[in-house]
N, C-alpha and C positions, 0 to 999 in steps of 0.2 A: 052066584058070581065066583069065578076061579081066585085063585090064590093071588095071584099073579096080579089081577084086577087089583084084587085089596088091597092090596100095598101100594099099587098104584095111588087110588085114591087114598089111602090114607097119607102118601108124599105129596099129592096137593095139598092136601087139607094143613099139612102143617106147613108149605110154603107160605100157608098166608098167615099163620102165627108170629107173634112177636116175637125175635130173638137175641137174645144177648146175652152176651158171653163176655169174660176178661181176665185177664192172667199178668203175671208179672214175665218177664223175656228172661230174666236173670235174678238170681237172688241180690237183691239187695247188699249195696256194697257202701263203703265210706268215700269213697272214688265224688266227683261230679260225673252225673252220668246225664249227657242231654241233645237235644236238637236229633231227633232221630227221623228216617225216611226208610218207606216200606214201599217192595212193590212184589207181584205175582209172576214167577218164574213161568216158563213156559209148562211143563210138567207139572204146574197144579202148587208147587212149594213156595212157601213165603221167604223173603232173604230181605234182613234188616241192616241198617247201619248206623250209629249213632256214635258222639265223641266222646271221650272217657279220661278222666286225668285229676288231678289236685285243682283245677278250676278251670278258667277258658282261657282267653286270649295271654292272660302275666302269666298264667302255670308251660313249662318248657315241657314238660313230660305229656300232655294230652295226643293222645293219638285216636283213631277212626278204629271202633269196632266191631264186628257183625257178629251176625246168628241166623240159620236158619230154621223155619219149622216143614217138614217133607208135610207133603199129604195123605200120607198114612201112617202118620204120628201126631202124638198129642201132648209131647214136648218138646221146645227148643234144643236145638242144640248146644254147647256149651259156645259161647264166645272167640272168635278167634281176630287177626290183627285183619282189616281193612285196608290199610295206609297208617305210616310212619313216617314223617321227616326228623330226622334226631335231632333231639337239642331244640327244637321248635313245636309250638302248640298248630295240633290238625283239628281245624272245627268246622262248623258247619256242613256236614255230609248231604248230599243229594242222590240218592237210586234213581233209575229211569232203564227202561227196555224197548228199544227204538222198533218202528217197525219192521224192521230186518230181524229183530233180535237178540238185537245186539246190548247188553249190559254198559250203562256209563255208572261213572260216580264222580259227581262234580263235590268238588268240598274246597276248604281256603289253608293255604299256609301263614303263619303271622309272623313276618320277619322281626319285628322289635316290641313288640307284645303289646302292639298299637293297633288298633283297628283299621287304621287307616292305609295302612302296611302290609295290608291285606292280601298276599299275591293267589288267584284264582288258578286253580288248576284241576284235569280231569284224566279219569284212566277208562278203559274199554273192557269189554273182554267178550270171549267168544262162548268161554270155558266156562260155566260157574253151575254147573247144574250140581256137581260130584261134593261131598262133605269138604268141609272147609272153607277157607276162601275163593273167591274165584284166581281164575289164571289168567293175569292180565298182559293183555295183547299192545294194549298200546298208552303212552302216558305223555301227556303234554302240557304248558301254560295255554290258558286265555288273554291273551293281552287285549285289555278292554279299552276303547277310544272312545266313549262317548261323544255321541253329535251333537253342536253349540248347548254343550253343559254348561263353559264360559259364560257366556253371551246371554242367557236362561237363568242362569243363579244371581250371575251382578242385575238384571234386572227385577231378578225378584227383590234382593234386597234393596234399590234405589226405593219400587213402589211399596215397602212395607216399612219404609222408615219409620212412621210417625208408631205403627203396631208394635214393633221393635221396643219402640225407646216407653210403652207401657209396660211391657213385658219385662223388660230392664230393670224396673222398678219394682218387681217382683222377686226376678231373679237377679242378681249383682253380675254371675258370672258369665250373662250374656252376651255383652257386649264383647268380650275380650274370645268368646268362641264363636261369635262373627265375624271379628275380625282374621281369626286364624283361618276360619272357613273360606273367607274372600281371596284370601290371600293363596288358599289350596287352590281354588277355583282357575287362576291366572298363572298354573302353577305345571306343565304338563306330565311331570311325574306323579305331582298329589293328585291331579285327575283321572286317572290311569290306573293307580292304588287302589285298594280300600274297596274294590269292587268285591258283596259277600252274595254268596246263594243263600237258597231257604227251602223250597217248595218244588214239588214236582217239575219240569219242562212240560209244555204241550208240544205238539204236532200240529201245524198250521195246513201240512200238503203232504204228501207222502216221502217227502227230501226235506222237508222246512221244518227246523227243531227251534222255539221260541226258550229260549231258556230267563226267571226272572232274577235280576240282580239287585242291589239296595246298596248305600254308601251309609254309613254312619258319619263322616266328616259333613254329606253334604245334606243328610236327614232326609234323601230325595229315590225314586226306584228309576229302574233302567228296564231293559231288553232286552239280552243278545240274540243273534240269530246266526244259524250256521242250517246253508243249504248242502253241501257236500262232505257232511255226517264230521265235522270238526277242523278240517283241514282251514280254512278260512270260517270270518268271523266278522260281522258286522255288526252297531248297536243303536240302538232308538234314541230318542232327542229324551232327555230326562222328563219324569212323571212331577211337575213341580208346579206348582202355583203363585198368583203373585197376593190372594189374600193372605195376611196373616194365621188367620186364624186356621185354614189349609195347609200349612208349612209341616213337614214332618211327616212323610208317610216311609214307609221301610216296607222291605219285603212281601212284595207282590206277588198274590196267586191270581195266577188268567183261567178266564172260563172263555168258549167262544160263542154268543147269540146264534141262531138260527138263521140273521141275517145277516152273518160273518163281521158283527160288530166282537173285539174281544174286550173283556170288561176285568180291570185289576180289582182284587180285596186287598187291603192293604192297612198292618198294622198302624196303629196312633200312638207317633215317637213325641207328641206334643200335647197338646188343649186339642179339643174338650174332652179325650178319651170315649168316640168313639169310631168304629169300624172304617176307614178312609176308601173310597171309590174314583176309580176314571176310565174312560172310555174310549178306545180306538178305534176310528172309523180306515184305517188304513194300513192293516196287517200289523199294527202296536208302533212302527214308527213315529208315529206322532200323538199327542193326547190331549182329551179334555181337560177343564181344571178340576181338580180336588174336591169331589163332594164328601159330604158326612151322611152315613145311614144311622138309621136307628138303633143300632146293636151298639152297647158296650163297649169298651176297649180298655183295660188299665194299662197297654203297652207290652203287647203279647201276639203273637205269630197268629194265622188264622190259616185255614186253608179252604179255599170251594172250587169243587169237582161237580162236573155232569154224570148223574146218574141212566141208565138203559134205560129207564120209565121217560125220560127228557127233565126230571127235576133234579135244580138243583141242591147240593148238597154242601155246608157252610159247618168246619166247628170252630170252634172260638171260643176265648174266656170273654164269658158274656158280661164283666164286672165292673166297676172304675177304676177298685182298689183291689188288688191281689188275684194270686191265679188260682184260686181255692173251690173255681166251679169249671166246668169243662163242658160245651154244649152241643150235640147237636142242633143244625135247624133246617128245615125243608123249605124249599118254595117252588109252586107250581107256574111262576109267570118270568120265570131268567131272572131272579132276583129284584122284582119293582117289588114284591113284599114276599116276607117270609113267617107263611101261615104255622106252621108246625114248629114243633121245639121239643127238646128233651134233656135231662142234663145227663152224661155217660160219668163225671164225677162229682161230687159238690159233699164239702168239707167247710164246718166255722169258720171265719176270716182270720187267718195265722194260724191254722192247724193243719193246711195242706196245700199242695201248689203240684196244679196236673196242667202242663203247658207242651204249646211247641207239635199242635197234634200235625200227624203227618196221615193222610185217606186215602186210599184205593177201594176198588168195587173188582173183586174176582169173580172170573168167569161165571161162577154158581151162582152172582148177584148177591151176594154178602159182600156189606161194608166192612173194611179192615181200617182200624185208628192201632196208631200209636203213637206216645207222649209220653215225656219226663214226666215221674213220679218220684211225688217224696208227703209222705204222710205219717201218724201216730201209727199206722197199720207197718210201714218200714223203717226199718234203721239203717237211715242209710239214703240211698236213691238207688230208684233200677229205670229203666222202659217200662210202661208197662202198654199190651194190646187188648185190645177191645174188637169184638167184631158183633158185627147186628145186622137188621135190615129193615126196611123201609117203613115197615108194617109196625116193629118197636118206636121208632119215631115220629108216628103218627097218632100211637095210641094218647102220646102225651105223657105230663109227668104224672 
């Protein structure tokens, strides 16, 4: 067998090996360093982005900061600014690379260090291959309208009165954040507000960009949709339910079925703490109600992507209580179960907190995560990335 052969075969052989790898993006800093999103340059290099500051929304100083890794290196670049509005906190960052090629970065400004205040905004660029930040080309608001969000939340709250007023008696200070919320709702500026990103955009069509939203005012996710790459912007009927016990889903990631059903994961901002699901039979404009899966949730971001093999791919803090474990999970059937698991971190309860994970699959079919880290292992917080593949998360823990 020639030379040439050998290597060949011995690069299959280790395609189907387990692998995984993880490194920190930046040294560890006293900074909040968090909510970060990756995605795979066209030329192979990874380009990060995540928010950085004295805390989130009440800290004025947080700004959007990135880093690249080229791919033929095997360190990060040093840090540099993303986005700044002065004087105001930039958080929640979102990368995406359309299929034109085109670079976005959706992220939020927070005008009175209220969440609800939330004003959504996004920049382009054509330019970002070269060191440093990209060169951005173009920069705009999202003005969000939600479809009968009105009409949708006062009925959820009429039919959940009686759940309500158990809950109440639980929590004291229910009542009086329902009421502020009804009152948001019939409200056309607090409607319109408060709209935050999270999670990658899908691509519905080759012009159709689904981007997911979530309110904190109204504990409910959205859609937006833009067919002429931003210029215009339309949005889906809110992801809300009228059981109680359903109420509270945030920050939707979309995967799309086989048979063009799209299906949200959605964090649990309520009871019973675990993974929130709904289902769109009509391009996400409209939605099922509120199911609960199996998985965990102590009220932590999740993200699931389709992988090349056609399975999906799901991480998430798989816990009730704290974010102290970080999980891979596989499923072979579009999420009706998820055979495979693995944990990428898992630290005692209070000793570590790895959230917020953000996934891609580059072209070589290695998974790429990265997540806030903060552990005895740093002082401090940084990102840290992880990358593996399918074959590591199948062997099990």
């Amino acid at each position: 067998m020639s030379i040439i052969k050998c290597l060949l075969t011995l690069l299959l052989i280790n395609i189907n090996q387990p692998i995984f790898q993880k490194e920190n993006i930046f040294t560890p800093n006293q900074k909040h360093n968090h909510g970060s999103s990756i995605v795979e340059t066209p030329n192979g290099s990874l380009l990060v982005v995540w928010f950085h500051g004295s805390g989130e929304r009440t800290a004025d100083d947080v700004i959007l900061q990135g880093a690249r890794k080229r791919v033929d290196s095997n360190s990060w670049s040093d840090p540099f600014i993303m986005a700044d509005t002065p004087n105001l906190p930039d958080c929640n960052p979102v990368l995406f690379i359309d299929p034109r090629g085109t670079l976005w970065l959706f992220w939020i400004t927070v005008q009175d260090n209220q969440w609800g205040s939330s004003l959504l905004k996004y920049r382009i660029s054509s330019k970002y291959e070269k060191d440093g930040p990209p060169v951005w080309d173009w920069q705009d608001v999202i003005h969000v309208r939600p479809t009968n969000l009105e009409e949708k939340f006062l009925e959820m709250l009429e039919k959940s009165k009686e759940g309500i007023e158990v809950l109440a008696q639980l929590e004291p200070t229910l009542r009086e954040e329902i009421e502020t919320a009804k009152k948001s709702a019939q409200t056309k500026l607090s409607q319109r507000l408060g709209w935050m990103t999270r999670v990658h955009p899908i691509m519905l069509s080759e012009n159709k960009l689904m981007l997911g939203l979530y309110s904190d005012v109204f504990n409910c996710s959205l859609a937006g949709f833009t067919e002429d790459w931003g210029k215009t912007w339309y949005f889906s009927n809110p992801i809300l339910d009228t059981e109680i016990r359903n109420i509270a889903n945030i920050q939707p990631s979309f995967v799309t079925k086989t048979d063009g059903t799209i299906v949200a994961y959605m964090r649990d901002n309520g009871l019973p703490k675990r993974i929130r699901k709904a289902y769109s039979t009509d391009s996400g404009m409209t939605w099922s109600n509120v199911m609960l899966t199996e998985i965990p949730n102590p009220g932590s971001s999740v993200e699931c992507i389709k992988l090349n093999s056609g399975k999906w791919l799901l991480i998430c803090n798989d816990t009730q209580s704290g974010r102290h474990k970080l999980t891979a999970y596989l499923s072979d059937d579009e999420g009706e179960s998820w055979k495979w698991k693995r944990a990428i971190e898992e630290s005692p309860a209070g000793k570590g907190s790895y959230s917020y994970p953000s996934v891609i699959q580059t072209k070589d079919g290695l998974i790429h995560c990265t997540y806030s880290c903060k552990d005895e292992e740093t002082v401090g917080s940084t990102i840290r990335h992880a990358w593996f593949n399918e074959e590591w998360i199948l062997k099990g823990d």
